[in-house]
N, C-alpha and C positions, 0 to 999 in steps of 0.2 A: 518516353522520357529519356532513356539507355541512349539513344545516337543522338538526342539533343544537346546532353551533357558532354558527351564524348567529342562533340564536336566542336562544342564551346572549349574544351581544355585541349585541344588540338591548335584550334585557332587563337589560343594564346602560350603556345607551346610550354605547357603546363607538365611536368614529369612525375609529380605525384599527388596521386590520392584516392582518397577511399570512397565507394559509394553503398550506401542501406536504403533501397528500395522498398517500401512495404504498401501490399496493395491490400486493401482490410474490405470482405464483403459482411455486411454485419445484419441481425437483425434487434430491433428493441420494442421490449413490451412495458406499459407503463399502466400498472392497477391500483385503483383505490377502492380501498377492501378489496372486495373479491368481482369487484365488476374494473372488465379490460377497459382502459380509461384512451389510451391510444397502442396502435401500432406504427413501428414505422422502421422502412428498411434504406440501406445505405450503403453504398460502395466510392470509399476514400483512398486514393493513392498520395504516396509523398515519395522524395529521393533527397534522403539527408545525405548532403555530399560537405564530404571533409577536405580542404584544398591544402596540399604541405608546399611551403618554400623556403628551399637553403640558402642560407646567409652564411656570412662571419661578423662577429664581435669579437676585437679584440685579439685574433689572431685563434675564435676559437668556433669551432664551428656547429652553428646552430638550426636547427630544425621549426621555424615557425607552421602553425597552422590555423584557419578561419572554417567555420562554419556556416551552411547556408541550408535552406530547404527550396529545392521546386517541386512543382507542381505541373498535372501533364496540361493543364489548361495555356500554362503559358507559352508565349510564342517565342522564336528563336533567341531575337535580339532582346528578351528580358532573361531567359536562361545566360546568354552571354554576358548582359551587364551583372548578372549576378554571380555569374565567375570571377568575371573582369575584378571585381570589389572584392570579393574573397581572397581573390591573389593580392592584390593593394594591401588588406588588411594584413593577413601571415606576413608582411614582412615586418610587423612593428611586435610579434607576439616571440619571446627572446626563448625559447624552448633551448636546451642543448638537445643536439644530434640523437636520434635514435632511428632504428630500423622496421619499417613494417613489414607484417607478419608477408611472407611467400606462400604461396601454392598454384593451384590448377583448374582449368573448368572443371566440376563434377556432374555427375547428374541430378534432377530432383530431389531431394530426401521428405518422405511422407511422415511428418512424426504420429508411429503408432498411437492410437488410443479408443477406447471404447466411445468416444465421439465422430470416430472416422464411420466415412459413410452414411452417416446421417442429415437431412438437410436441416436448417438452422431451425425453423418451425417444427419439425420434432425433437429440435435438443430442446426448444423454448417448453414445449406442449409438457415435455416428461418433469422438468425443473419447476414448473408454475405448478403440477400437481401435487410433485413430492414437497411443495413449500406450502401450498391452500389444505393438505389433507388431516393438517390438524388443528387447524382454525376451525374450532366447533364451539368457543365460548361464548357467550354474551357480553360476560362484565370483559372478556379479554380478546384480543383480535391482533389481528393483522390490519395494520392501519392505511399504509400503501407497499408497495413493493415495484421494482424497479429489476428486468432482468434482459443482459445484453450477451448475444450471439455471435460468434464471430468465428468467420475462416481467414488466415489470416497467411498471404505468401511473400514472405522476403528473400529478395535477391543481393546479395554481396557483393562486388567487384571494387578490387583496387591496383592499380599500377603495377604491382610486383606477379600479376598472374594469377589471384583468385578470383574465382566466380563459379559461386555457390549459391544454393537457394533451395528455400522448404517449406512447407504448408504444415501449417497447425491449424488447431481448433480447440478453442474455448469457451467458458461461459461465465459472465461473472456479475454482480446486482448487488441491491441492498434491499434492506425493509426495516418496518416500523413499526415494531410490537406495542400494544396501547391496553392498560388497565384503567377500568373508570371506577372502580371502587376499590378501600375505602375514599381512593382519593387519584387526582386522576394524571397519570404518568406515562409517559413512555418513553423507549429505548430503543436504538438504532443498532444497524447488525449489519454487517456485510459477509459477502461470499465470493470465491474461483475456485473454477475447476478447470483442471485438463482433461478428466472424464467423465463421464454419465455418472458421476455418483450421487445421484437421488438420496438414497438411504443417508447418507453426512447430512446432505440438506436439511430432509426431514427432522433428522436429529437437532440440528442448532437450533430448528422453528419451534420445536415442542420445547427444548430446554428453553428458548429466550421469551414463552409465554408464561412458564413457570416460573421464571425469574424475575417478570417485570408482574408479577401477580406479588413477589414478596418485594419486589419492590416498590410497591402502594405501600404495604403494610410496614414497612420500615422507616421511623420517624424519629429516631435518636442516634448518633453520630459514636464512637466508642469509647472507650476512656483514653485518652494521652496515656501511652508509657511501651514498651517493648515486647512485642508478640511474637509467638512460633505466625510464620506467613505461610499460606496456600496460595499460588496461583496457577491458573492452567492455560488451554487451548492456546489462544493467538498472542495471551502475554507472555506464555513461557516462547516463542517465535521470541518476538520482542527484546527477549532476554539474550536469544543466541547471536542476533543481531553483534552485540560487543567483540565475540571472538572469528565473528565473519568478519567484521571492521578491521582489527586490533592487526588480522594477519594478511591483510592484503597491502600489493606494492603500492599503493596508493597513498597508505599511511607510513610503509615503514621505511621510505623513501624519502621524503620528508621528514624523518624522527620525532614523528606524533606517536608512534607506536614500537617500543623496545623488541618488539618479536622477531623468534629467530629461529627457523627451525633446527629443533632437536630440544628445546628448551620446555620445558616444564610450566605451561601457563598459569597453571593453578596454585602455585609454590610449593615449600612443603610440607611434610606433616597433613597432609591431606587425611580428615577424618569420616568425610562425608566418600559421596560416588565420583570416581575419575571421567572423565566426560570422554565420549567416543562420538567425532563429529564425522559426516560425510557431505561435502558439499555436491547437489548433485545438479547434472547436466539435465534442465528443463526442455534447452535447444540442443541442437546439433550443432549449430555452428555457434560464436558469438556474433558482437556487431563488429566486428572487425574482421569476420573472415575464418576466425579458430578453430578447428574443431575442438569440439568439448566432451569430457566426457566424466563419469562420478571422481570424485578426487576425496583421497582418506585426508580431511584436515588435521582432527585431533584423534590420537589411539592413546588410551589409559593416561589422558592430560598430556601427551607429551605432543606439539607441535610438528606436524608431517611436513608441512609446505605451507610457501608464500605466494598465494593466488593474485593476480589479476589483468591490465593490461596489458597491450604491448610497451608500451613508452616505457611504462615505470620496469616492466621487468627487466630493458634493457637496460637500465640505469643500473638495476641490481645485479643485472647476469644472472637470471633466475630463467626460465621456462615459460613463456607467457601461455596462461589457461585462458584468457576469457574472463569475463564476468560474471560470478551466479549471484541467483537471485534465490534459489531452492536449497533448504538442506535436512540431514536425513539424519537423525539422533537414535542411537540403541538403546535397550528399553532398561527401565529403570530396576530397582529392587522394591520398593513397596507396593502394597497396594492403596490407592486413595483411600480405603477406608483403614488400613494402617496408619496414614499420616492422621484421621482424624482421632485416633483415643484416646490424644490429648489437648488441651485447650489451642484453640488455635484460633486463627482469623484469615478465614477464606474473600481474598477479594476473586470478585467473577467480572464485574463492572467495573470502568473506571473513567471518567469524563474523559480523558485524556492518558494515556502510559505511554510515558519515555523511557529511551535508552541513551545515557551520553556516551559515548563508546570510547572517548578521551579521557573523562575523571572516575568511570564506572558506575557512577552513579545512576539510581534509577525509579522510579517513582510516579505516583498522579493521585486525582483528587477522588473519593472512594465513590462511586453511587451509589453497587450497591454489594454487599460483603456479609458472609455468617460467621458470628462471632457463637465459639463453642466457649461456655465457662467451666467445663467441669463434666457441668448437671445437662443442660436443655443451648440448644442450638439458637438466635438470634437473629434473624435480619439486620443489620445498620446498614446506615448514610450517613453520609459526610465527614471529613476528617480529611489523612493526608497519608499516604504512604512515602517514607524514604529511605533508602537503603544502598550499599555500595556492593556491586560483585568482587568487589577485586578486595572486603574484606570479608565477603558472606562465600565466596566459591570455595573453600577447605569444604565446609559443612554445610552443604546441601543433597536434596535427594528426590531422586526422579520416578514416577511411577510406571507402573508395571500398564496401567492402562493408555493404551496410546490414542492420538489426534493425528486427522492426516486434514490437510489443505493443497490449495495449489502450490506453497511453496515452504510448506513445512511437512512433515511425518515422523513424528519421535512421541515421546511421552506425554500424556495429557498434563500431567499435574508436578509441580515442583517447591519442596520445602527448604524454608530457610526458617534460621533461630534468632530471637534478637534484632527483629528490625523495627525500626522506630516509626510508632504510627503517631501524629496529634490528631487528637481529637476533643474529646468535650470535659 
């Protein structure tokens, strides 16, 4: 695909742009229950190519670009017509001027991981076991599950001199835990890894059969009015989401987002935990070429740095990092069973949890939550959680037990006072 492209932006003597090559060998397994229902294996190439052309407007000068994708399938003269249109397009897209990132051919980069080495069939074998080895119930099961393999090699190259490229491996699926008594429910789950870790697996399959067992038994919704809040694993993610948002050039560039490093996110009088972020480097390179590598976002609340492209950083005069997707939270002061000795209302479930990372607000509809009064612990459903970080982050608090994912690793669990649930 590499001198297709290159050929096509020669012969329309084309001066810049970027290209993201990624050739994906994959495999997928598809079970209901516990019998393999299909297999099926796959190898997908693409070359997102990004086309820039300079103009002037106005005596000012500006940076258009268009985006296309080919494919190694296609023949000369359709890689060329879809140059040809790319460049047509970028001249009506009014960008002002910025610079892309520089560098050099490098060599390979192998991203380490306890997946290397292994071929896709034994990453599938170890994960489909660590996920069946605790489906032993009757009334509860594993309904279907869904798990996809992948080696995955992208190549870089843009105009200014980079070309880079690195192979990863992954593995990522969902499933569908099912109680038929008292009544008959079930809950959907997803997972990714960057390494063999079975043991995480196993763990979310055992917890999400115990949970949709009390989620049969839970059949009244809670009362309206304002609770201490637990939540954990992928929606305290969810939640960091806002100040991954909040501090990248992307937003504060466009002044959607006041952030500014050195500033105090949190404001002040902070009574709760100061938040200690690290955004971290999942790739080696970004899609632009970058290299990446862990970056301190937040130390004791106070704002490090303004991450993200190139374009926007050159707008700011910032450092362009890249894009992440991973980030890496220090561990809290309680422990979860500190947060529970006082009434509270653990949601685990939620149809839906958002983050608006604009207004701060944050919320979804409950499925399934234990409500502590006091005395005895609680099952419910249904109701509403809503609440705002940006007036809940003085007092909140993170525990001491952590969760790791493919693109989070910080504290499992996080407490907030005073968030407003309706209910029944």
């Amino acid at each position: 695909m590499r001198e297709k492209i290159l050929q096509a932006i020669r012969k329309f003597q084309i001066e810049t742009y970027l290209v993201t090559e990624k050739t994906v060998e994959g495999a997928e397994l598809y079970f209901i229950k516990k019998e393999l229902d299909m297999r099926r294996m796959k190898q997908d190439a693409v070359s997102a190519v990004t086309i820039y052309r300079d103009f002037e407007t106005d005596g000012k000068k500006m940076r258009g670009s268009a985006n296309i994708n080919i494919f190694p399938e296609m023949t000369q003269e359709e890689v060329d017509e879809a140059v040809k249109g790319a460049y047509y397009a970028a001249s009506f897209v009014k960008n002002p001027f910025f610079e892309l990132p520089k560098g050099k051919k490098e060599n390979k980069v192998q991203v380490k991981s306890t997946l290397c080495g292994k071929s896709l069939e034994e990453i599938g074998d170890a994960f489909v076991k660590a996920l069946y080895c605790v489906d032993v119930q009757e009334d509860a099961f594993i309904n279907t599950a869904e798990f996809f393999m992948e080696k995955t090699t992208t190549a870089i190259y843009n105009s200014e001199g980079i070309d880079v490229s690195y192979e990863k491996s992954s593995v990522n699926g969902e499933f569908v835990v099912q109680c038929i008594t008292p009544q008959d429910v079930e809950q959907y789950q997803e997972f990714a890894y960057d390494d063999l870790d079975t043991e995480a697996l196993t763990a979310q399959a055992k917890e999400a059969l115990e949970r949709v067992c009390d989620r049969a038994r839970a059949i009244e919704a809670p009362e309206k009015g304002n609770y201490k809040l637990l939540l954990s694993g992928k929606n305290v993610r969810t939640l960091i989401d806002f100040y991954m948002d909040r501090s990248s050039s992307g937003m504060v560039y466009p002044g959607y987002s006041s952030y500014q490093a050195g500033m105090d996110v949190q404001g002040e009088k902070v009574q709760g935990e100061k938040l200690n972020i690290t955004l971290h480097a999942s790739n080696p390179y970004s899609s632009e070429g970058i290299p990446m590598k862990d970056l301190t976002l937040l130390k004791e609340g106070e704002l490090k740095a303004i991450h993200g492209n190139a374009r926007f950083a050159y707008y700011l005069g910032v450092e362009p990092t890249g894009i992440y997707s991973a980030v890496k939270l220090d561990n809290g002061t309680k422990t979860l069973e500190e947060m529970k000795k006082e009434p509270y209302l653990y949601v685990v479930s939620f149809s839906d949890f958002s983050m608006d990372s604009f207004s701060g607000y944050f919320g979804g509809e409950i499925r399934l939550a234990y409500l502590f009064d006091g005395e005895k612990v609680t099952p419910v459903t249904g109701g509403s959680v809503s609440g705002n970080l940006l007036e809940l982050q003085k007092d909140m608090a993170f525990s001491t037990e952590r969760y790791k994912d493919k693109d989070y690793d910080g504290p499992f669990a996080v407490e907030f006072h005073g968030v407003a649930v309706a209910g029944k």
